[in-house]
C-alpha positions as CSV (number, residue, x, y, z in Angstrom):
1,X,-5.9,12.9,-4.2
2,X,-6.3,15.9,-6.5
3,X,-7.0,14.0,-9.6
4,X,-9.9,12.4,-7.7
5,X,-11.4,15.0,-5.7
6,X,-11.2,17.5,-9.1
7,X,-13.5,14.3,-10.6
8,X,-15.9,14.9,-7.7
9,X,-15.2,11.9,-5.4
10,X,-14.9,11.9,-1.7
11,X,-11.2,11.0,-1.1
12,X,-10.4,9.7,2.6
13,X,-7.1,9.3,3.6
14,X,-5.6,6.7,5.9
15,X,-3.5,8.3,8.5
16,X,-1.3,5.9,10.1
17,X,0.4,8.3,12.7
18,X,3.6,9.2,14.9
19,X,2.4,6.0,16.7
20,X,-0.8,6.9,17.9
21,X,-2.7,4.4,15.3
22,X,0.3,2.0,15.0
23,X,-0.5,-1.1,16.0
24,X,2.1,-4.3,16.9
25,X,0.7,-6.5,14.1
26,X,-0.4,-6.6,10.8
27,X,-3.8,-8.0,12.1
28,X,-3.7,-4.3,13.9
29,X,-3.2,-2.6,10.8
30,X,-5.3,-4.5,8.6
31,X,-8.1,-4.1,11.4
32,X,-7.7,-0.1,11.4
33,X,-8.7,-0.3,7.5
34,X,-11.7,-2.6,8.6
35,X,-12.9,0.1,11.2
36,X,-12.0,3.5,8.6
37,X,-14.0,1.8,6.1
38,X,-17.1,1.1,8.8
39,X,-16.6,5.1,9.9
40,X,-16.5,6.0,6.0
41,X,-19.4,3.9,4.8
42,X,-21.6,6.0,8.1
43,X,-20.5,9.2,6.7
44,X,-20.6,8.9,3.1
45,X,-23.9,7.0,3.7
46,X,-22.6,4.3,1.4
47,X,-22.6,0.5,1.4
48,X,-19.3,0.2,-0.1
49,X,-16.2,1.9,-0.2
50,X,-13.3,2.0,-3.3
51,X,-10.0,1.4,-2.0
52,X,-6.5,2.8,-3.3
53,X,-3.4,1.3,-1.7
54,X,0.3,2.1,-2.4
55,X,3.4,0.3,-1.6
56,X,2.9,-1.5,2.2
57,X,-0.7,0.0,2.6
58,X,-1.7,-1.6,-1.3
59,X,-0.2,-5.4,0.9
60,X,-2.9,-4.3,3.1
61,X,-5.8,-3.6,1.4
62,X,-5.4,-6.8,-0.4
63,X,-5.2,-8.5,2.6
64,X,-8.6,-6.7,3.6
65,X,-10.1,-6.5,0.5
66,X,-9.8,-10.6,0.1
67,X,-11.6,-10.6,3.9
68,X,-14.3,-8.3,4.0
69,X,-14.8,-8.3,0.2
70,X,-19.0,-7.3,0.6
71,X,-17.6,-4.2,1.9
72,X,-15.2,-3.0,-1.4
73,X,-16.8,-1.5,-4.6
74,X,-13.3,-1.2,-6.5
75,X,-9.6,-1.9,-5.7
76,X,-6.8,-0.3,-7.3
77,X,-3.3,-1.4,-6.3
78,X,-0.4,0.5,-6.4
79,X,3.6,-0.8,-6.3
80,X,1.9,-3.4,-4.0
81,X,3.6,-7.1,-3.4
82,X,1.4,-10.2,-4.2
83,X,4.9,-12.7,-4.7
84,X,7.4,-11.7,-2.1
85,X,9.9,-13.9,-3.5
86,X,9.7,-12.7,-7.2
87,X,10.9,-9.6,-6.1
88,X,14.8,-9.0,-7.2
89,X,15.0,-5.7,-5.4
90,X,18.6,-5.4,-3.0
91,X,16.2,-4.1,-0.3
92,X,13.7,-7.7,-0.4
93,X,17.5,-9.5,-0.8
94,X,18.3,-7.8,2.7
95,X,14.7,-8.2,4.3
96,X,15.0,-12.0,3.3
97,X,18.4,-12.0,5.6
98,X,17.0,-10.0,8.0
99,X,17.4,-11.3,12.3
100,X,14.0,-9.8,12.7
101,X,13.5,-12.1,15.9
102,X,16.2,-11.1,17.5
103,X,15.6,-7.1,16.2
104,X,12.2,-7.2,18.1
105,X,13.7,-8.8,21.1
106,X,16.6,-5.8,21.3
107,X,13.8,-2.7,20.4
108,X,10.4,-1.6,20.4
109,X,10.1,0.0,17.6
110,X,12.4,0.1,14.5
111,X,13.4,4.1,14.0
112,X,12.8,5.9,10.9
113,X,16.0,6.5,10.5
114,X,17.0,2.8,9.8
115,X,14.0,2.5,6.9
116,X,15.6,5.7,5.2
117,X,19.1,4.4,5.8
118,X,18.3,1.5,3.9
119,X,15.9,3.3,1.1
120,X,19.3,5.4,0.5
121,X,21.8,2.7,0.8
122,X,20.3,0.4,-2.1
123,X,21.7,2.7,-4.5
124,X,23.9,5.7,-2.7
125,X,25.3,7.6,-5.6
126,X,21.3,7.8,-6.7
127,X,19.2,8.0,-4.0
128,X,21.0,10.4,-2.0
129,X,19.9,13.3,-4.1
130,X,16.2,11.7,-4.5
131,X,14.8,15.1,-3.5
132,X,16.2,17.1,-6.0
133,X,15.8,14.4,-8.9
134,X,11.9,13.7,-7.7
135,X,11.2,17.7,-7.6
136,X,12.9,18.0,-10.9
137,X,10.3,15.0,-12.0
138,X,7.1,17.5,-10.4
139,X,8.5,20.3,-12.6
140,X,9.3,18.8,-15.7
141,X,13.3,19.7,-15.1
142,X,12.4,23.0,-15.5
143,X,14.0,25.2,-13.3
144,X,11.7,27.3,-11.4
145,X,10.8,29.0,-7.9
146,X,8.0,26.2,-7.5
147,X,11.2,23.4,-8.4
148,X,12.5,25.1,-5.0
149,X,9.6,24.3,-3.1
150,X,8.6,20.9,-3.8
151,X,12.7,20.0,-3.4
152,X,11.6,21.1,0.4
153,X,8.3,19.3,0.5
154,X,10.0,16.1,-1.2
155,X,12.7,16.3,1.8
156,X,10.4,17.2,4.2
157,X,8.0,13.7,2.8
158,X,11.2,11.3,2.5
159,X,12.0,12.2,6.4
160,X,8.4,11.6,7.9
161,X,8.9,7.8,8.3
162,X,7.1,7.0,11.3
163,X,8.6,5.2,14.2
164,X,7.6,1.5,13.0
165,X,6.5,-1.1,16.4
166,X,8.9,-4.3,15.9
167,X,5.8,-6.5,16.1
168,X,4.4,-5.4,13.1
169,X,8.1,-4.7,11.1
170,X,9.0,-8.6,12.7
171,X,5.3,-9.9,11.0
172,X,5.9,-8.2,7.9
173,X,9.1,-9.1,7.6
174,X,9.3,-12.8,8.4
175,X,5.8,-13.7,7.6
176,X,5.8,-11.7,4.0
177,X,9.7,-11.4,3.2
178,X,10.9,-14.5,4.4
179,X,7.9,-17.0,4.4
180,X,6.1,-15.5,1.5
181,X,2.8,-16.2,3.1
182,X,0.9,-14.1,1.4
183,X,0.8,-15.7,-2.0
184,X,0.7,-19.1,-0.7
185,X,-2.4,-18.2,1.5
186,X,-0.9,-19.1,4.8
187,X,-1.3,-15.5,6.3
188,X,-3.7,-15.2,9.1
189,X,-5.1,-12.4,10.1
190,X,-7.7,-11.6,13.3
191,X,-10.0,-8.4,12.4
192,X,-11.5,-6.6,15.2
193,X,-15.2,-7.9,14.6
194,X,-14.4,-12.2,14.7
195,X,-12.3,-15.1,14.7
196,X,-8.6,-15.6,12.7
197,X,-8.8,-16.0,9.3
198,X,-6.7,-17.3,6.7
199,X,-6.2,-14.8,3.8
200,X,-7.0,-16.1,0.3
201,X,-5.9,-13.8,-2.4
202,X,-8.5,-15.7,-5.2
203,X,-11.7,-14.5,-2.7
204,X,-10.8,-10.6,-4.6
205,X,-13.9,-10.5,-6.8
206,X,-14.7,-6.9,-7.2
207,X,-13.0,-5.0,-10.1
208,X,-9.4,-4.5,-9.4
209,X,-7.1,-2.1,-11.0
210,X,-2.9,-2.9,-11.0
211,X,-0.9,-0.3,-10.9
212,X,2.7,-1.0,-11.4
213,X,6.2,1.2,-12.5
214,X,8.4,-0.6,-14.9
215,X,11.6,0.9,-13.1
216,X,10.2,0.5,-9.5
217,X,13.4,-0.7,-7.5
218,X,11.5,-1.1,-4.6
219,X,8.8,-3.4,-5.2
220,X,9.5,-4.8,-9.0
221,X,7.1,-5.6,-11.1
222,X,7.2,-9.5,-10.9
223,X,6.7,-9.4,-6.9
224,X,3.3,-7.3,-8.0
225,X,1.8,-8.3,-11.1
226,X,0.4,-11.7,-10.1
227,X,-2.5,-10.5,-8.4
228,X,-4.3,-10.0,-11.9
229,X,-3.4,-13.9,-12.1
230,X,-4.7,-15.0,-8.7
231,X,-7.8,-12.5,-8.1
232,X,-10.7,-13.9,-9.6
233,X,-12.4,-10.9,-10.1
234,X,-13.9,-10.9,-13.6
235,X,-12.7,-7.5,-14.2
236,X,-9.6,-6.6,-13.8
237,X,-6.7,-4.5,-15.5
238,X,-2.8,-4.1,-15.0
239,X,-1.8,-0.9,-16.1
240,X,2.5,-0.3,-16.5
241,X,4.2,2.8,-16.4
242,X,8.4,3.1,-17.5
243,X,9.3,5.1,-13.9
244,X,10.0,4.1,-10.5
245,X,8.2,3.3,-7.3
246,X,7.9,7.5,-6.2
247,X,7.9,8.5,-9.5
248,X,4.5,6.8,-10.1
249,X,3.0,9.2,-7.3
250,X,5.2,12.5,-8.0
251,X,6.0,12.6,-12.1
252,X,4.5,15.3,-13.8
253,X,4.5,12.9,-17.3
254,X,2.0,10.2,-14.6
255,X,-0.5,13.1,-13.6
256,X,-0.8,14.4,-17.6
257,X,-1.0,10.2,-18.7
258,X,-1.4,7.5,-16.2
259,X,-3.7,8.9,-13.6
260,X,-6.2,10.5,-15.7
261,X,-6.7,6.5,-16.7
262,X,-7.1,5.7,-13.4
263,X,-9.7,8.3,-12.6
264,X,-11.5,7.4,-15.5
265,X,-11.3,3.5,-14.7
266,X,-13.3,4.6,-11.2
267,X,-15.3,6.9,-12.8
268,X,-17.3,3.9,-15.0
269,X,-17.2,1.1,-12.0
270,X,-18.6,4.1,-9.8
271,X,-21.9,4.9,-11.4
């Protein structure tokens, strides 16, 4: 959000909430983006918006994006699946196995605590200390006072998992995970303003930018790089990084050499 607002663009960010804008679908989530971007193009007085997405919210903005396409200037992806079944991550091997049926029979809502249970448990001896090894990223490993404090904001961040409704976690899960229906454009999807739709990934026409990290254990890079094979838009870019799915947000080394690209990449589709 820095990097962008410092290169004088309004930057709105999607708040998906402690369940007040959670919704039990992904036609609920993908129909929140469709009415932001409505209340963004009113206030910005714009006919089009840019969209960033990262990790689950990158899914859906592809999803939208390949909708309501008049409505996106630009769309830059970020650790975002495309091929469900490329990806070799332990997490996507226990989603694929996952009783979601009979999980969103048993609860409501899927806790936070079972998301960053699972997050940790894909590689234990690693990811427990994740705070200290992302802060120590931020800071270049240099010790210092400000190392201190973003170790507290990183923990702080890593434990604000929202309570997830079993709906959507059952839709993502089975429809995405396990059915891959994404990339064989079998997902439907019902927006707020008409009928169901079927999504088609090759209707993305408008410039797309791919972001994807090399080491990313959570959503690796063959699940994500396909979209610059399927979107037909007639500009488009994958841009790689060697670091992981956090590290692509967090790294000191991305902010001094990958995201300065990015900005610059809006900057001239922008004008």
């Amino acid at each position: 959000m820095e990097q962008f607002v410092s290169a004088g663009f309004d930057v709105y960010l999607l708040d998906w909430g402690a369940q007040l804008n959670n919704k039990p679908s992904v036609s609920g989530y993908v129909g929140y983006i469709h009415r932001a971007v409505d209340l963004i193009k009113k206030a910005s007085h714009s006919e089009q918006v840019s969209i960033l997405g990262y990790s689950w919210g990158g899914v859906l903005s592809m999803i939208y994006s390949s909708l309501r396409g008049t409505d996106v200037r630009n769309l830059i992806l970020q650790s975002a699946h495309v091929d469900f079944h490329k990806d070799s991550s332990i997490l996507a091997s226990w989603f694929r196995k996952l009783p979601v049926d009979d999980i969103a029979r048993a609860f409501d809502t899927i806790d936070c605590h079972f998301i960053n249970f699972a997050l940790i448990m894909r590689n234990p001896a690693v990811h427990s200390f994740d705070a200290l090894r992302f802060a120590a990223d931020m800071n270049s490993w240099t010790p210092s006072m400000k190392f201190g404090l973003d170790t507290m904001r990183i923990i702080a961040w890593l434990n604000d998992t929202p309570l997830i409704p079993a709906g959507f976690f059952r839709d993502y899960i089975s429809k995405l995970y396990q059915q891959n229906q994404l990339v064989k454009n079998k997902l439907e999807i019902a927006l707020p303003d008409g009928k169901l739709e079927t999504v088609d990934l090759a209707r993305i026409t408008m410039p797309l930018l791919n972001i994807v990290g090399d080491l990313d254990d959570i959503c690796t890079p063959p699940a994500s790089i396909p979209i610059n094979d399927i979107a037909t838009s007639k500009d488009k870019k994958l841009l790689r990084y060697p670091t992981g799915h956090i590290e692509l947000s967090v790294s000191s080394a991305v902010h001094k050499e990958l995201w300065p690209q990015v900005v610059k990449w809006l900057e001239q589709r922008s004008l």
